[in-house]
Gaussian input, Z-matrix of N, CA and C with variables (Angstrom, degrees):
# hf/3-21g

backbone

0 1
 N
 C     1     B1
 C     2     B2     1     A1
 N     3     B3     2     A2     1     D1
 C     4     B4     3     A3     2     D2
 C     5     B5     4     A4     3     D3
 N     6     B6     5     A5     4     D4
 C     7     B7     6     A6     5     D5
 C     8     B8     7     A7     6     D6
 N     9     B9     8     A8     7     D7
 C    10    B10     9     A9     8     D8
 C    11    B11    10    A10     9     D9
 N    12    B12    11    A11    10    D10
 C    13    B13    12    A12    11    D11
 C    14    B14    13    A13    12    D12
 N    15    B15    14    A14    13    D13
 C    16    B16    15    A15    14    D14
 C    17    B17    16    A16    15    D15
 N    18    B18    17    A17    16    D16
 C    19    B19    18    A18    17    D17
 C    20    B20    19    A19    18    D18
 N    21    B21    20    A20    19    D19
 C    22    B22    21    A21    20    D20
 C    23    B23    22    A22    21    D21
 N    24    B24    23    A23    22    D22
 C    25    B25    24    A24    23    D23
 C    26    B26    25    A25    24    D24
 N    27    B27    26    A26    25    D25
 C    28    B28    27    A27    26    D26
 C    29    B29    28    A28    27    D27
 N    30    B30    29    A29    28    D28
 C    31    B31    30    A30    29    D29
 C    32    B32    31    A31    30    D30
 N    33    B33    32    A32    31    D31
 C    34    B34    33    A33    32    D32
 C    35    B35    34    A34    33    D33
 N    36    B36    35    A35    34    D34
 C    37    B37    36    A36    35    D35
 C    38    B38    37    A37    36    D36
 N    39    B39    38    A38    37    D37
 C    40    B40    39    A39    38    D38
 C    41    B41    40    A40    39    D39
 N    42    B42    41    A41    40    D40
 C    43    B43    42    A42    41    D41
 C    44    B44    43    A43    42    D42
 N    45    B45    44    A44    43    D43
 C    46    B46    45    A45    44    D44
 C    47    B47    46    A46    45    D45
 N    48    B48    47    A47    46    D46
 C    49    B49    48    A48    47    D47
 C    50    B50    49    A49    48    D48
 N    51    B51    50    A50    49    D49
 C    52    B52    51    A51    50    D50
 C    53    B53    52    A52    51    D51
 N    54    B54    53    A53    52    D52
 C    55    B55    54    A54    53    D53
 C    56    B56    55    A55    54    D54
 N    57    B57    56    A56    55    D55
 C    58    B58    57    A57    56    D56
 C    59    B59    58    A58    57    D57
 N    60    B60    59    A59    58    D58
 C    61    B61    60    A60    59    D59
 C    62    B62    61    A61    60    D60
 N    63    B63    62    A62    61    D61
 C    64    B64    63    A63    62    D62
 C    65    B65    64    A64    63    D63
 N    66    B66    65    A65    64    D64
 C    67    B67    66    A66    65    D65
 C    68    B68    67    A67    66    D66
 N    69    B69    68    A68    67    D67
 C    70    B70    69    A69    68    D68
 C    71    B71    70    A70    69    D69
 N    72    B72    71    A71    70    D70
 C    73    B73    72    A72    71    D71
 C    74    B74    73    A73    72    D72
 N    75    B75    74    A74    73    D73
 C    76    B76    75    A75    74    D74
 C    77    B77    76    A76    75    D75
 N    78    B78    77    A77    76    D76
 C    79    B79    78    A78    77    D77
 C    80    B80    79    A79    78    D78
 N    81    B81    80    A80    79    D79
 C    82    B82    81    A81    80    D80
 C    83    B83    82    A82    81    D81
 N    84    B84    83    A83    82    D82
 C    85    B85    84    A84    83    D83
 C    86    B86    85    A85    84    D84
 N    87    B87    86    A86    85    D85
 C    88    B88    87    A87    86    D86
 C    89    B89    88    A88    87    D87
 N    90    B90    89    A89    88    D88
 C    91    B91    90    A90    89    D89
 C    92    B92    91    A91    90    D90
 N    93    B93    92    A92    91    D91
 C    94    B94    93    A93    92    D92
 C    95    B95    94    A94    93    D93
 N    96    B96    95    A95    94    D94
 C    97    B97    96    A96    95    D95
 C    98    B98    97    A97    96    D96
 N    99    B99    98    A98    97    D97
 C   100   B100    99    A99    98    D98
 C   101   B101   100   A100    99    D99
 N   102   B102   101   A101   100   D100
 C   103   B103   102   A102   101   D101
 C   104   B104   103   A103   102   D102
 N   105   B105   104   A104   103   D103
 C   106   B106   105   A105   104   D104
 C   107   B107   106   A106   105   D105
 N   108   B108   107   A107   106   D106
 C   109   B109   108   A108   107   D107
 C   110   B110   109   A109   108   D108
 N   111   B111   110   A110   109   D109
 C   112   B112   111   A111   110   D110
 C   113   B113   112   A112   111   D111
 N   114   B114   113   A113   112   D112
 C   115   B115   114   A114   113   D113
 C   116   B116   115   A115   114   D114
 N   117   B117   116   A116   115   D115
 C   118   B118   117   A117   116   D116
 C   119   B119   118   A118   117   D117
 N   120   B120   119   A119   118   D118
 C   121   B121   120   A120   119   D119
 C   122   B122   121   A121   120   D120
 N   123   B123   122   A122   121   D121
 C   124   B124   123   A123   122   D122
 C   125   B125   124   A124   123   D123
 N   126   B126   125   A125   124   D124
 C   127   B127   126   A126   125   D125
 C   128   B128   127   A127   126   D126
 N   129   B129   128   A128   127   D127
 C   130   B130   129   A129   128   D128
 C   131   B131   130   A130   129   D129
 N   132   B132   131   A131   130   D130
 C   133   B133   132   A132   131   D131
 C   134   B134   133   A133   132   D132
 N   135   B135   134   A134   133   D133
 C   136   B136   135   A135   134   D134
 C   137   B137   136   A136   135   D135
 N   138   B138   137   A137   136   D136
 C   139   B139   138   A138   137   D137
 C   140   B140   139   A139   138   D138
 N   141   B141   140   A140   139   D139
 C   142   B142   141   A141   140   D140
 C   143   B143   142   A142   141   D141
 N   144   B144   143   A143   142   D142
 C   145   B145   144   A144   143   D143
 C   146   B146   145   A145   144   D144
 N   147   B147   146   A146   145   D145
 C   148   B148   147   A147   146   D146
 C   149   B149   148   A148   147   D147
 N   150   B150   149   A149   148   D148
 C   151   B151   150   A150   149   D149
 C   152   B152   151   A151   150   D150
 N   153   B153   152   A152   151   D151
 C   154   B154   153   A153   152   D152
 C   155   B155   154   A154   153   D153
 N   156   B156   155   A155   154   D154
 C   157   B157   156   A156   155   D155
 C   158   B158   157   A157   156   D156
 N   159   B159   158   A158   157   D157
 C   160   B160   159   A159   158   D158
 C   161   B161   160   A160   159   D159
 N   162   B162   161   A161   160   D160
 C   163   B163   162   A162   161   D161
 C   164   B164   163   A163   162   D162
 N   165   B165   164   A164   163   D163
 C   166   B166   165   A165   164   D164
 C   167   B167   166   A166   165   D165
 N   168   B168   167   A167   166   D166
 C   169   B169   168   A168   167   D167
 C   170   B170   169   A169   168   D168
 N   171   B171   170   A170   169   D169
 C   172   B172   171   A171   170   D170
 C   173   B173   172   A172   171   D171
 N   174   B174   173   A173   172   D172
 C   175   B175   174   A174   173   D173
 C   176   B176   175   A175   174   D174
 N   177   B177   176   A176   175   D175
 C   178   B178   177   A177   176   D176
 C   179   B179   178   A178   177   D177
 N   180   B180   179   A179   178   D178
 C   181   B181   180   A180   179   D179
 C   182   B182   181   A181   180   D180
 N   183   B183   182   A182   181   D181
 C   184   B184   183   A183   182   D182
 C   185   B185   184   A184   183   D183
 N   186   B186   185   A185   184   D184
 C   187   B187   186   A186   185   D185
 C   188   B188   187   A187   186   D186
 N   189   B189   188   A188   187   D187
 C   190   B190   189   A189   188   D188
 C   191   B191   190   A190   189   D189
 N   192   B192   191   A191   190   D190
 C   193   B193   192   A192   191   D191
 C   194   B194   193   A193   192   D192
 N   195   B195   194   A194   193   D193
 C   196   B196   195   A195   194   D194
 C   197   B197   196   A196   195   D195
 N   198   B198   197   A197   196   D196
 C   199   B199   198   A198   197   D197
 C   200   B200   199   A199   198   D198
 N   201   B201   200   A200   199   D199
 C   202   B202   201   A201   200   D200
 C   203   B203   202   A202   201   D201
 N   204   B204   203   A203   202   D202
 C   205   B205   204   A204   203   D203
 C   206   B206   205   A205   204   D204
 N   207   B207   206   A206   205   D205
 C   208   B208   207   A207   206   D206
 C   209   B209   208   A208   207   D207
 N   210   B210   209   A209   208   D208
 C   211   B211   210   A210   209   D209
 C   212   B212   211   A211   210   D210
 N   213   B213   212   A212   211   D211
 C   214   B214   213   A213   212   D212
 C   215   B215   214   A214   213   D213
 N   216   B216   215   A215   214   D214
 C   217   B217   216   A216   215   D215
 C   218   B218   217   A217   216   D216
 N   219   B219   218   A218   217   D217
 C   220   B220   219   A219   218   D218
 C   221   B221   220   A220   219   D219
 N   222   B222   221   A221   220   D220
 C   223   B223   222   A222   221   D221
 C   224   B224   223   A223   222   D222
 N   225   B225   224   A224   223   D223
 C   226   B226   225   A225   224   D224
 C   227   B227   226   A226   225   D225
 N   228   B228   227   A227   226   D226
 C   229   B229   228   A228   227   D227
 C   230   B230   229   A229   228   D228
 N   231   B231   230   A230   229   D229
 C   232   B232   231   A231   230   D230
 C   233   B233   232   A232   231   D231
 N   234   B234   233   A233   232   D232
 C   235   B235   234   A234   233   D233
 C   236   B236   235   A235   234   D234
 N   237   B237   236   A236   235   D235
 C   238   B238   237   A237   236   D236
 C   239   B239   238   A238   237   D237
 N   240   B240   239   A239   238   D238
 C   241   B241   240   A240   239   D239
 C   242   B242   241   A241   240   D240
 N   243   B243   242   A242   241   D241
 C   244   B244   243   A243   242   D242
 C   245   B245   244   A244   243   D243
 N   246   B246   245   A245   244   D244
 C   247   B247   246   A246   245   D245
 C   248   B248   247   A247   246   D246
 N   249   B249   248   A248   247   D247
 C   250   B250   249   A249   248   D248
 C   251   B251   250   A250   249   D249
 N   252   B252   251   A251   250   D250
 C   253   B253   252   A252   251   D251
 C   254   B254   253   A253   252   D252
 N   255   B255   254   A254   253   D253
 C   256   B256   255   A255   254   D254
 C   257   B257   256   A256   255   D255
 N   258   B258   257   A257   256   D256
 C   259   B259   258   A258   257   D257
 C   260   B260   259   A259   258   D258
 N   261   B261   260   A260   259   D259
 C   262   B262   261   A261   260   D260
 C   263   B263   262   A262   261   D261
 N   264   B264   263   A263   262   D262
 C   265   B265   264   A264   263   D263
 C   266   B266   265   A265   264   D264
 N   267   B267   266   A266   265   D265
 C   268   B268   267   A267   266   D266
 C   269   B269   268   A268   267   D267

   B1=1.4518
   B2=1.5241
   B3=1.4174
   B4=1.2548
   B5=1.9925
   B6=1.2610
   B7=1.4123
   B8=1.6034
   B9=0.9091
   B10=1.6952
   B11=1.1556
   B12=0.8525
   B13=1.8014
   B14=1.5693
   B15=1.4489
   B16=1.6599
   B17=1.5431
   B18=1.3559
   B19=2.0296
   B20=1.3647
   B21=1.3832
   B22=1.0439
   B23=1.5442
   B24=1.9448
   B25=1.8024
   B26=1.5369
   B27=1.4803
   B28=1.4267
   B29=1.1808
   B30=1.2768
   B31=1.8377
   B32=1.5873
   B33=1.4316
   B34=1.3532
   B35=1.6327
   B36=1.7873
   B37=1.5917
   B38=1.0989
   B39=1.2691
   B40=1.1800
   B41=1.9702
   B42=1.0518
   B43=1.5629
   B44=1.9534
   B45=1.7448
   B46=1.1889
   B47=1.5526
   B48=1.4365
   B49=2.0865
   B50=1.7804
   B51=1.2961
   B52=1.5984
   B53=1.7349
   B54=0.6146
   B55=1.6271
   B56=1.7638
   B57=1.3213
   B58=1.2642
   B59=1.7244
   B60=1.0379
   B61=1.7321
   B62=0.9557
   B63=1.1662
   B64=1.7858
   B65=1.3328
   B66=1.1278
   B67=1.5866
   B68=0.9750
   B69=1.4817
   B70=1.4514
   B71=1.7582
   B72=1.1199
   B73=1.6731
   B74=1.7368
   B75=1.3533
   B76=2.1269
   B77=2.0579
   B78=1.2543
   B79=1.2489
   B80=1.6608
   B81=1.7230
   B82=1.3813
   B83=0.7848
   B84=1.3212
   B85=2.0996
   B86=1.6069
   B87=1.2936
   B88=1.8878
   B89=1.5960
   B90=1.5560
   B91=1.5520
   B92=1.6266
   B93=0.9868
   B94=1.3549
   B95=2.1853
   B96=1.8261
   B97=1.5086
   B98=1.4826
   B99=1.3979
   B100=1.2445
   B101=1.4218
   B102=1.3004
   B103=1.7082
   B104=1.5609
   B105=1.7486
   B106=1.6053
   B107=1.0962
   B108=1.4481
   B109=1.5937
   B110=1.4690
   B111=1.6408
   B112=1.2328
   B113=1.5955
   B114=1.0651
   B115=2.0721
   B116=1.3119
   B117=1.2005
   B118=2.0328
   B119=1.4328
   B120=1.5554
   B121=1.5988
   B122=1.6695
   B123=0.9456
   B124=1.3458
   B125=1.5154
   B126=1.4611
   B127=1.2679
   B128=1.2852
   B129=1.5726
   B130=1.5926
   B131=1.2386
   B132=1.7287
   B133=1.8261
   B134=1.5576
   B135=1.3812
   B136=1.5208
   B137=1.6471
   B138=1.0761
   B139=1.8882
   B140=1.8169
   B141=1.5134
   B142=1.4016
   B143=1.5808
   B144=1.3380
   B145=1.6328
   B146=1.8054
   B147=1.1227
   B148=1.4070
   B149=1.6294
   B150=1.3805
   B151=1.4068
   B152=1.3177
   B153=1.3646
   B154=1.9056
   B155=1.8473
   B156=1.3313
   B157=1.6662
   B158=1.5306
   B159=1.2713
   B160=1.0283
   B161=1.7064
   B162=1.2575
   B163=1.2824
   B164=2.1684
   B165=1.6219
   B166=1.1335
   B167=1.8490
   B168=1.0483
   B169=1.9350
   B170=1.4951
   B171=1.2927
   B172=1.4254
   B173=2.0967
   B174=1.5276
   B175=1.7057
   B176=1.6023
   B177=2.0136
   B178=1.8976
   B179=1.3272
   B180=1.4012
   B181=1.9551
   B182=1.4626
   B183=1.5421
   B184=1.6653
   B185=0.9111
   B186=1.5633
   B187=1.2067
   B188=1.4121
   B189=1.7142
   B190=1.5275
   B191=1.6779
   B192=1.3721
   B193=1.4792
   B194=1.7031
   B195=1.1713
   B196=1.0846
   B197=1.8217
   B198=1.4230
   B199=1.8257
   B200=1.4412
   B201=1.6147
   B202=1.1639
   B203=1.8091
   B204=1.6681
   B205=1.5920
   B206=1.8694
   B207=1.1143
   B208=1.6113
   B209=0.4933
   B210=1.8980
   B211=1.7232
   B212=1.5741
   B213=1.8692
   B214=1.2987
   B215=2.5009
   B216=1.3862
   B217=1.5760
   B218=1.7958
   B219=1.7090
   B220=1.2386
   B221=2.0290
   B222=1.5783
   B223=1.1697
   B224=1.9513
   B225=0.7878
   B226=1.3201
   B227=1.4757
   B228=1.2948
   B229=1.4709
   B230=1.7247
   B231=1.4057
   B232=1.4589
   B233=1.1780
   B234=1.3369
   B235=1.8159
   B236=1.4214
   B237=1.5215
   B238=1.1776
   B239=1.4024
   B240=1.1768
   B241=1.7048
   B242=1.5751
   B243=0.8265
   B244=1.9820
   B245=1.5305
   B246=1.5042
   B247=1.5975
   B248=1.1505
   B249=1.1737
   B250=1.7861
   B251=1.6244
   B252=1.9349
   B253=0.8623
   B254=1.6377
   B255=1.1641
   B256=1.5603
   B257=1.2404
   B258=1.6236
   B259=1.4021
   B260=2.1282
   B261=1.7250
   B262=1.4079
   B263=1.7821
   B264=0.9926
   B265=1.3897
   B266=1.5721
   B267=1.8285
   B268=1.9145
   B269=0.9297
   A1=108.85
   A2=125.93
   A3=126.02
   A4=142.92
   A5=106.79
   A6=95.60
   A7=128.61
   A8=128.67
   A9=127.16
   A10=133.41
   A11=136.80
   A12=138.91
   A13=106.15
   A14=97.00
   A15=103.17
   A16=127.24
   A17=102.99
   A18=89.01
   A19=117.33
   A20=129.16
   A21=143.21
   A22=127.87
   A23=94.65
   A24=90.82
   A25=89.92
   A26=157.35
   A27=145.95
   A28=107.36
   A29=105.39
   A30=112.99
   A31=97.65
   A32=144.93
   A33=111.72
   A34=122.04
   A35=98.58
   A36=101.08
   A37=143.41
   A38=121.50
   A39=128.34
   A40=107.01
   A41=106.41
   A42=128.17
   A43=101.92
   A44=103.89
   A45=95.80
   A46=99.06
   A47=118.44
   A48=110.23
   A49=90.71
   A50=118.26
   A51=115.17
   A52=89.41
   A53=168.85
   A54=153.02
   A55=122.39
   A56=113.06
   A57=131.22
   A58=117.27
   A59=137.87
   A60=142.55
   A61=116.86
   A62=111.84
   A63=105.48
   A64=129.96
   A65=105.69
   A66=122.14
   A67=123.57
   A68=128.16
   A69=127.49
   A70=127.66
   A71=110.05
   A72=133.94
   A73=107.41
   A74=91.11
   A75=82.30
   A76=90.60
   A77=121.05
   A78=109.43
   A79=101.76
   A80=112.92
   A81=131.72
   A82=124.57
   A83=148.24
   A84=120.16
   A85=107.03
   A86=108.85
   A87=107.27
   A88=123.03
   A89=96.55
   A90=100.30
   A91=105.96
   A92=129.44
   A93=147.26
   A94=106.48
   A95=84.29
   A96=103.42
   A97=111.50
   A98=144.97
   A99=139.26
   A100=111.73
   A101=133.18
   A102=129.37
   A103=102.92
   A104=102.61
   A105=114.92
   A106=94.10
   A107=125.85
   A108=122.01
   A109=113.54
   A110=117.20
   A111=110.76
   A112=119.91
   A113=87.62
   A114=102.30
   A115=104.17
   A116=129.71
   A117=127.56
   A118=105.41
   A119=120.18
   A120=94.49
   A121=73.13
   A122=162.66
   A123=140.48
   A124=96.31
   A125=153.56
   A126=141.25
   A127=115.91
   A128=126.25
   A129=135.18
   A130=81.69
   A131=134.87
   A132=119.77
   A133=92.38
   A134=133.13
   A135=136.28
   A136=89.69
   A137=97.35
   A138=94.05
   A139=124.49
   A140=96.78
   A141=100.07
   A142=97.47
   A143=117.01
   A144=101.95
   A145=130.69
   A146=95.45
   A147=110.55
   A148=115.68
   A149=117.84
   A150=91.92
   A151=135.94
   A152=107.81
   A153=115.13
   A154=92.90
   A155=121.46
   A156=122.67
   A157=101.90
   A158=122.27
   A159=127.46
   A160=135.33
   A161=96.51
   A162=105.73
   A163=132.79
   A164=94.43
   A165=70.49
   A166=108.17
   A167=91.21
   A168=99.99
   A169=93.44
   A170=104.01
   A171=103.15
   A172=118.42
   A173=111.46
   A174=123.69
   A175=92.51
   A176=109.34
   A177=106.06
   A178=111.67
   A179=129.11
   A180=116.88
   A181=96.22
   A182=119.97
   A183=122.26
   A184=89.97
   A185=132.47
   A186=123.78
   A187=111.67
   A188=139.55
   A189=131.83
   A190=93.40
   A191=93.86
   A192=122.50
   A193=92.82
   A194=141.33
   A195=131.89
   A196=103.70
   A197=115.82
   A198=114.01
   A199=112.75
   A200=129.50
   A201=137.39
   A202=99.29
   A203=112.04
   A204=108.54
   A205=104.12
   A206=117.40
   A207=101.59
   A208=114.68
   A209=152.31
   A210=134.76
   A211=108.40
   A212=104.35
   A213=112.38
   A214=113.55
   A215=77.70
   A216=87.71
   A217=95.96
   A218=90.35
   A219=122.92
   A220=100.39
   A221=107.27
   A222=103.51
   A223=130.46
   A224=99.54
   A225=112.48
   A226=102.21
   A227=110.89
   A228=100.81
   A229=138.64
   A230=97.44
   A231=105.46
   A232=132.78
   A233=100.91
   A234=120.75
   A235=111.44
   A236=106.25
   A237=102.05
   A238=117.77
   A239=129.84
   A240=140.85
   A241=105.36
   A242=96.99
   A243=107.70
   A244=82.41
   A245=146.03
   A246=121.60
   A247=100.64
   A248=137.46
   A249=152.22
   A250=121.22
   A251=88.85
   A252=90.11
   A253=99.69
   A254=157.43
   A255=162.98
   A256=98.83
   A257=103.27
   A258=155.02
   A259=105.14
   A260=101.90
   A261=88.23
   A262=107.33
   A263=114.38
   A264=110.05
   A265=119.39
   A266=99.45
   A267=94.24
   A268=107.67
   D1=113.26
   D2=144.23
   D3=-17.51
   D4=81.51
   D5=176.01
   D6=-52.07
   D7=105.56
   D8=166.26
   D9=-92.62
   D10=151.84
   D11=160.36
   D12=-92.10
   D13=120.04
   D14=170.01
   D15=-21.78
   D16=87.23
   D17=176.73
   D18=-36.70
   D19=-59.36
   D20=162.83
   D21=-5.16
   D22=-78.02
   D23=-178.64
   D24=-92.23
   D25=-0.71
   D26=155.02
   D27=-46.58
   D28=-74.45
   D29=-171.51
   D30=-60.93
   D31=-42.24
   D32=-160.10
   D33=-86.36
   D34=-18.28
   D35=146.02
   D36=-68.16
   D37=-20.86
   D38=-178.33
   D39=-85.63
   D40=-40.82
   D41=176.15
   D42=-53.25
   D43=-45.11
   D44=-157.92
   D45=-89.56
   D46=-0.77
   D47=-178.44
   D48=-136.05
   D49=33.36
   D50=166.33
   D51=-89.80
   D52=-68.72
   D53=167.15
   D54=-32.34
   D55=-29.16
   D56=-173.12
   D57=-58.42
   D58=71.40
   D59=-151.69
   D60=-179.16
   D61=159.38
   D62=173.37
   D63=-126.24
   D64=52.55
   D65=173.71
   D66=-118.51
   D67=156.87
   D68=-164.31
   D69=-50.63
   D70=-28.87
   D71=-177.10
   D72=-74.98
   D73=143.40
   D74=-160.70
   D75=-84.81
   D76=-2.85
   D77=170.87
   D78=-114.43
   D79=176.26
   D80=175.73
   D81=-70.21
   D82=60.92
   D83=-164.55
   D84=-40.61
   D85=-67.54
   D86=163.63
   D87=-10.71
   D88=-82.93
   D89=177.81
   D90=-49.53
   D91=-71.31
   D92=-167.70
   D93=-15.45
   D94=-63.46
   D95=175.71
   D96=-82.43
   D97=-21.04
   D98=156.53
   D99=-63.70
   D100=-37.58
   D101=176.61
   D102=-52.64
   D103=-60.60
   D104=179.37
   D105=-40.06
   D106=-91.88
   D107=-151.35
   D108=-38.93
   D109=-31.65
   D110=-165.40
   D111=-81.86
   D112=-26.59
   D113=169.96
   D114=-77.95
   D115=-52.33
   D116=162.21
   D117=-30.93
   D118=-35.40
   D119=-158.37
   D120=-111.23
   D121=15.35
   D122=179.14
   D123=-106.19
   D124=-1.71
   D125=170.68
   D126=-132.26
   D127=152.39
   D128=-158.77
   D129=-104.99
   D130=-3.78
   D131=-147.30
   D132=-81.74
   D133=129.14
   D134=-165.13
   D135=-68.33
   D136=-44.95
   D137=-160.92
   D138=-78.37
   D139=-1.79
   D140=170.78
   D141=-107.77
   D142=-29.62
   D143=158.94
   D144=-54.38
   D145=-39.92
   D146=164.37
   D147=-59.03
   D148=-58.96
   D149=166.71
   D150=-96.44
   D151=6.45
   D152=167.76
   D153=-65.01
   D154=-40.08
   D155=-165.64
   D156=-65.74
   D157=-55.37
   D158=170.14
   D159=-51.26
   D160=-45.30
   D161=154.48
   D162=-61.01
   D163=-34.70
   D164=173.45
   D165=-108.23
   D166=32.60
   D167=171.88
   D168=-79.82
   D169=-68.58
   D170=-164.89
   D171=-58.38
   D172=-39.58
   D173=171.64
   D174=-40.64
   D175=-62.13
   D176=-176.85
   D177=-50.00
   D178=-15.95
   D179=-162.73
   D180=-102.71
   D181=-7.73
   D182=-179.16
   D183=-91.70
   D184=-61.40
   D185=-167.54
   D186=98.44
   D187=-168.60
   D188=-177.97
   D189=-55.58
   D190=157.92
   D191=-156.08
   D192=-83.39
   D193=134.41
   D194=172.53
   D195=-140.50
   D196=165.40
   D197=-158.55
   D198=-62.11
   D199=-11.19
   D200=-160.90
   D201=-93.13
   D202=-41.31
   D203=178.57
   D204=-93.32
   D205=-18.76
   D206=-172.88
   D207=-46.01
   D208=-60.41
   D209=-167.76
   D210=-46.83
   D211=-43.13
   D212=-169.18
   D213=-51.17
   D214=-26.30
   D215=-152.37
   D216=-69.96
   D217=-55.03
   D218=-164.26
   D219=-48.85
   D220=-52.85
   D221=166.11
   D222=-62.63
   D223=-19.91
   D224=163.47
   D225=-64.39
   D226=-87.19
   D227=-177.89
   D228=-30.57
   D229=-43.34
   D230=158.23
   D231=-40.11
   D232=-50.51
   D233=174.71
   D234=-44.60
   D235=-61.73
   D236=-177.23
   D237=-76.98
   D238=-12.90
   D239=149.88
   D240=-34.26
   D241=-45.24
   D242=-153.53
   D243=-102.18
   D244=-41.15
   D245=178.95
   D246=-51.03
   D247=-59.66
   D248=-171.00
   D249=-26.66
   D250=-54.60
   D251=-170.62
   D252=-103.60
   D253=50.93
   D254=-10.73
   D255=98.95
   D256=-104.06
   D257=166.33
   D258=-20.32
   D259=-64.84
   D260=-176.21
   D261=-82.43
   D262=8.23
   D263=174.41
   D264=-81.99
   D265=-16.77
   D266=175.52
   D267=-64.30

């Protein structure tokens, strides 16, 4: 059996202080890569490790979040929102 972290209360904390910072960019790079890491270490499932890794390979090569990548980021994040909740639905 797959360990998970609640999509639910993950995503709606993370949703509700991904704006929460004080830097110019309307999202966190911080938060952004601390959510990732924290869903990476909360599941054994290879294939949501695989794309939480991937995902935050690419957030590190953007670098802080600035108005030109946010939809880009923001959809990313979703993705892996929605693998989660995928995954605890088998």
């Amino acid at each position: 059996m797959t360990d998970t972290l609640s999509p639910i209360s993950t995503s709606e904390a993370f949703w509700a202080t991904v704006t929460d910072h004080d830097g110019d960019s309307a999202i966190s790079f911080d938060r952004c890569t601390d959510w990732l890491l924290d869903l990476y270490q909360s599941t054994t499932d290879e294939g949501l490790r695989l794309l939480i890794a991937d995902v935050l390979e690419d957030l590190r090569m953007i670098g802080p979040i600035d108005g030109e990548f946010e939809d880009i980021v923001l959809g990313a994040l979703a993705s892996v929102e929605v693998a989660f909740e995928v995954v605890a639905a088998r």
